[in-house]
N, C-alpha and C positions, 0 to 999 in steps of 0.2 A: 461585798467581799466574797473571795471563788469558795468554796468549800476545796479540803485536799483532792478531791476526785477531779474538781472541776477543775482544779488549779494541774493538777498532773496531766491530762488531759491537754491543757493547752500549750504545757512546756515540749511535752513528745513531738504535738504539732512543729513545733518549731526547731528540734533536734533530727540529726542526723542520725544516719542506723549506729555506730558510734557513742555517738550521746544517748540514744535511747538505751543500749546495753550498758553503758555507766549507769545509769541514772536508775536502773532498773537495778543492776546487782547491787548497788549505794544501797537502794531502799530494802530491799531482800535482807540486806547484813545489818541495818538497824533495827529494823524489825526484830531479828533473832537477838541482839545484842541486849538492847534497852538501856537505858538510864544506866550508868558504872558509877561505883565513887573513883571522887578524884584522885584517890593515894595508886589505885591498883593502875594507873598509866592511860594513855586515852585510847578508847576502841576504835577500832576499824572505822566505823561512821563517824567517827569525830574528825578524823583526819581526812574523812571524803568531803565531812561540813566544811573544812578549810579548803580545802584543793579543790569544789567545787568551781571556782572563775578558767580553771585551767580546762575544765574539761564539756564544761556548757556555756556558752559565749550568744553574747546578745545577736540578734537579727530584727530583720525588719519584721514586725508584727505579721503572721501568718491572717490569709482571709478567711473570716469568720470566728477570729480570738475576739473572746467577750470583753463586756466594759473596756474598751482601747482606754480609757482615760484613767485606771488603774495600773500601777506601776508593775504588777506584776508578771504580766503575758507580755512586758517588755524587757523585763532583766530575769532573765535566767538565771545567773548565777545565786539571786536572791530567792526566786522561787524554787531553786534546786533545793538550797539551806533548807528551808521553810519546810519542805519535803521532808529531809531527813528527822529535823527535829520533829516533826509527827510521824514518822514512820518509829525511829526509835522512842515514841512517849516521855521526850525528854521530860526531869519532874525541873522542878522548881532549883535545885541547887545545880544540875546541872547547867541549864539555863544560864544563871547565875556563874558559875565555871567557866563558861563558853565566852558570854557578855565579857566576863574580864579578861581572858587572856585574848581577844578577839582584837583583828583589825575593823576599822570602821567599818566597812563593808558583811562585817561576822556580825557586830552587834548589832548591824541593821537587819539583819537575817532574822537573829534573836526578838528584838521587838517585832519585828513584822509576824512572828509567828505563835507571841502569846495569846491571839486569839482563840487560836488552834491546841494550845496543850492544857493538858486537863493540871491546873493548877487551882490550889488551896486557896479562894478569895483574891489578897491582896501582894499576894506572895512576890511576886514582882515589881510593887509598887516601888522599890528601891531603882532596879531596872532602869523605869520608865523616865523616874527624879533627876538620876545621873545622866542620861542623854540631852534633857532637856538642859541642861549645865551647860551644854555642848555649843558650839560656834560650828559646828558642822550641818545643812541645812539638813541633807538629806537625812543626818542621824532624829533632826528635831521632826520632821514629815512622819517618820517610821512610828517616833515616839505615840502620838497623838492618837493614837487609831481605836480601835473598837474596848481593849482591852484599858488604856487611858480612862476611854469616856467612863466605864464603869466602875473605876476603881480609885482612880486619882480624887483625893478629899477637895473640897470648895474648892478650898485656897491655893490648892496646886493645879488645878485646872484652870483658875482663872489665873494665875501667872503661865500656864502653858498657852494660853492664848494669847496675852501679852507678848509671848518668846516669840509665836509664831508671826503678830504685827510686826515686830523690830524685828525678825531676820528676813522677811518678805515672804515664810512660809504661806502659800495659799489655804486660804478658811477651806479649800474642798480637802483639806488634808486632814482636816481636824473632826474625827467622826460624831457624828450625834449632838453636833454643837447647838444646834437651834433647840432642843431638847434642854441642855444643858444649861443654857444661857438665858432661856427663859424667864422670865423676871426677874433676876439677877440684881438685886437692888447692887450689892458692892461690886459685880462687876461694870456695873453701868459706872459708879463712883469713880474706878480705876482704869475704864475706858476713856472717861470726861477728862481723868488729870493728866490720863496720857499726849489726847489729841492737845491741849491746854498747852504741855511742854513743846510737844513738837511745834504748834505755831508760835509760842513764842520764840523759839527757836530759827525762825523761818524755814522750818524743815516741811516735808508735805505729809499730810494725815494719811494713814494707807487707807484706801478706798474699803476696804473688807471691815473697817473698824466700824463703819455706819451698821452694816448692815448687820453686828451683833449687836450695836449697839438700841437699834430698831427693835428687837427682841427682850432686852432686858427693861423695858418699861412696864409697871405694872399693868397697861392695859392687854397688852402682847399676853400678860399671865394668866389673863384669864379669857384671852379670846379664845374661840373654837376652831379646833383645827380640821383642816378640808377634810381629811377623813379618820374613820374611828380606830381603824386597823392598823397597824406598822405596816409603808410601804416598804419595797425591797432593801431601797437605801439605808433603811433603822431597822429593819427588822431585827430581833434577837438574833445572835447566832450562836453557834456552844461549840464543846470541842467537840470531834467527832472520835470516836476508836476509830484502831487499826482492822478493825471487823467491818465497817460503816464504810470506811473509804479504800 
């Protein structure tokens, strides 16, 4: 995952002098602004969080934007969002304000970005709950991420993996899963009744279902792992301040 520096960085790359004074003066005016309640009207950056697809527009990946295979150094308009809400330290109810009045592409902004904002625990776990509801893939992809893996209890995480088999979300979407899944006695139970339904259905097992399922074996839970340290992929991340990035 880009930290805000790294992530701003790669969106300027791909903006026009145009986009880069939007994107600049957006981040400037949420910074000063912060977190508003919702009665006093929505601030200047809330209205840039919305209008953001109008004014940063996707391109072809610039050479040398990191992880290509992250969705963010490809859609702008979602790394714009992402931007503002840690620029203005959205808290937890704004968040929450935005998520609801938001178009799909707003709340995906929102979940992609509660890695990033310094929020109270599980504050968002409601967030997270109601996407995954969703028949929209990309809302369920966003869902899953770093702020999920840490926060969503068993039982919701092992139906967010379940969501992401039936709607063909890819397992690279779903952060820190191999952690997670780890000897997983009941989810191994509700992977087995899954693939079970699908074949007798004569439907096909999605291929991704082995390989948590490979995982959730008590032997997996107590094997050793190649190494002692979190690589880059799990490493913790935190939110960062507006001082930081």
């Amino acid at each position: 995952m880009l930290t805000p520096t790294e992530l701003r960085a790669a969106v300027e790359r791909r903006l026009d002098e145009a986009g880069r004074a939007w994107l600049d003066r957006a981040l400037t005016e949420a910074a000063k602004a912060g977190p508003q309640a919702g009665d006093s009207g929505p601030a200047r950056w809330e209205l840039d969080f919305a209008s953001a697809g109008r004014h940063v527009r996707s391109a072809q990946p610039a050479p040398g934007d990191p992880t290509p295979h992250d969705p963010t150094p490809h859609d702008l308009p979602d790394a714009a969002r992402i931007l503002i809400l840690h620029a203005a330290d959205a808290d937890a109810p704004t968040a929450a304000r935005l998520y609801a009045r938001g178009t799909g592409a707003e709340r995906r902004a929102v979940l992609l970005a509660l890695p990033h904002l310094r929020l109270d625990a599980s504050d968002a776990v409601p967030l997270v709950e109601d996407a995954l509801r969703a028949n929209d893939t990309r809302l369920v992809a966003a869902a899953v991420g770093p702020y999920a893996a840490r926060h969503l209890s068993p039982h919701s995480w092992r139906q967010a993996v379940l969501k992401c088999l039936f709607t063909g979300v890819p397992l690279t979407a779903v952060a820190e899963w191999e952690r997670r899944a780890r000897g997983d006695a009941e989810l191994a139970r509700m992977l087995t009744d899954y693939a079970r339904e699908r074949t007798a259905a004569g439907r096909p097992v999605p291929a991704d279902l082995d390989r948590v399922l490979a995982l959730t074996s008590p032997t997996a839970a107590t094997a050793p792992t190649a190494a002692t340290a979190p690589t880059a992929a799990t490493a913790p991340t935190r939110a960062l301040t507006r001082e930081e990035s």
